[in-house]
N, C-alpha and C positions, 0 to 999 in steps of 0.2 A: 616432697616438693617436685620433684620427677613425674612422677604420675599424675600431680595437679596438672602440671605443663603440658604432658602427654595427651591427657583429656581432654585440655583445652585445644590444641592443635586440631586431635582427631575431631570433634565439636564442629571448627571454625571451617574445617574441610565440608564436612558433610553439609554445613550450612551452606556454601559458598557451592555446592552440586546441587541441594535442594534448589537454591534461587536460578541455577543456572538452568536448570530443565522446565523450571515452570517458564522462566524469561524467553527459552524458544519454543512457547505454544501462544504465545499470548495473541497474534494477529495469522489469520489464516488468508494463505497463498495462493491455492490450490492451484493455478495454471499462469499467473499473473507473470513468475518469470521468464515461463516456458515459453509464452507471447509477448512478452517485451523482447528476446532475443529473436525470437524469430519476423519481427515486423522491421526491427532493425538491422538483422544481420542479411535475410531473405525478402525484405523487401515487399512481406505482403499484403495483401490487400487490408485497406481499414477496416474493410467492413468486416473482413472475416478476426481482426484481432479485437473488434469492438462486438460482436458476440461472444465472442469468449470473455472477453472482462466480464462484460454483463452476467454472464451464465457464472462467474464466479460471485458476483455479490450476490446473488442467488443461493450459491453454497454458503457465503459467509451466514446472510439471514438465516438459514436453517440449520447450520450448526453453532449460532446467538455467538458467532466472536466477531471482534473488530476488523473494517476492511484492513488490508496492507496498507501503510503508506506511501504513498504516489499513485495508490491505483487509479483513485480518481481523477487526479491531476492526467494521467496517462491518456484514460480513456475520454477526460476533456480534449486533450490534445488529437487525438484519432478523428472524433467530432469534429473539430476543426479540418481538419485531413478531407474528411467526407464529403463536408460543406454544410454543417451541420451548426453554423455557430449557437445557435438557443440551447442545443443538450450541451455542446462542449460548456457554455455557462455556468450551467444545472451543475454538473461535475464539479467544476472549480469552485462553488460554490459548496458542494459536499465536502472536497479537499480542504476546504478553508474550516467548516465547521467540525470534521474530525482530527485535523490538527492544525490550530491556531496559531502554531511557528509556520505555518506554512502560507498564513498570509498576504504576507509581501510579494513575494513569489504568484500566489494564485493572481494578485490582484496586477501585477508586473503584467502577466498571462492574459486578461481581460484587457485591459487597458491597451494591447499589443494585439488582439485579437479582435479587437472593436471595430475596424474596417472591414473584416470576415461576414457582420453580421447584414 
C-alpha cells in the first residue's frame, strides 16, 4: 500500500512538471517585454517600440507559435500614439481574434479610439 502511494505521488509530480514546462513555451515573447518597459518606463518613441513589436510577430510567424497576449492590443495602442488610427484598428482587431476574452476590452479600445481616426 506504501509503494502504491509512493508512486502515485512520485506520478502526479512529474506530471504536474511535465505540464508545467510545456505551459511556459506555449506563446513566444521574444522582446515584447523588454519594450513594454521600456516605452513605459523611458518613455520612447512609438515608432521605435512599434518596430520592435512588429519585428517580433515576425519571430512568432517563423518559429509557428502564438503571439503573446496583449501584444497586439500594445502595438494597437503605440499606433494610436503615432497617429496611426487604421493599423492601431488592424491590431485590435487581431487582439480580438487571437483572444476572444479580450473583446470587450479591444472593442472599449475602438469605440474610445474612434475620434483618433
Amino acid at each position: 500500500m506504501r509503494v502504491i502511494k509512493y508512486t502515485a505521488a512520485v506520478a502526479t509530480a512529474l506530471l504536474l512538471t511535465a505540464c508545467a514546462q510545456k505551459k511556459e513555451n506555449i506563446y513566444y515573447w521574444g522582446d515584447y517585454q523588454n519594450s513594454l518597459y521600456s516605452f513605459y518606463q523611458n518613455g520612447s518613441a512609438p515608432e521605435k517600440e512599434i518596430a520592435t513589436l512588429n519585428k517580433v510577430i515576425e519571430e512568432v510567424k517563423a518559429k509557428n507559435k502564438p503571439v503573446a497576449p496583449g501584444l497586439h492590443a500594445q502595438l494597437g495602442l503605440l499606433y494610436v500614439n503615432a497617429g496611426q488610427p487604421d493599423l492601431a484598428f488592424q491590431q485590435f482587431t487581431a487582439e480580438k481574434t487571437a483572444f476572444p476574452e479580450s473583446a470587450s476590452y479591444m472593442d472599449f479600445l475602438m469605440r474610445n479610439k474612434q475620434g483618433a481616426k
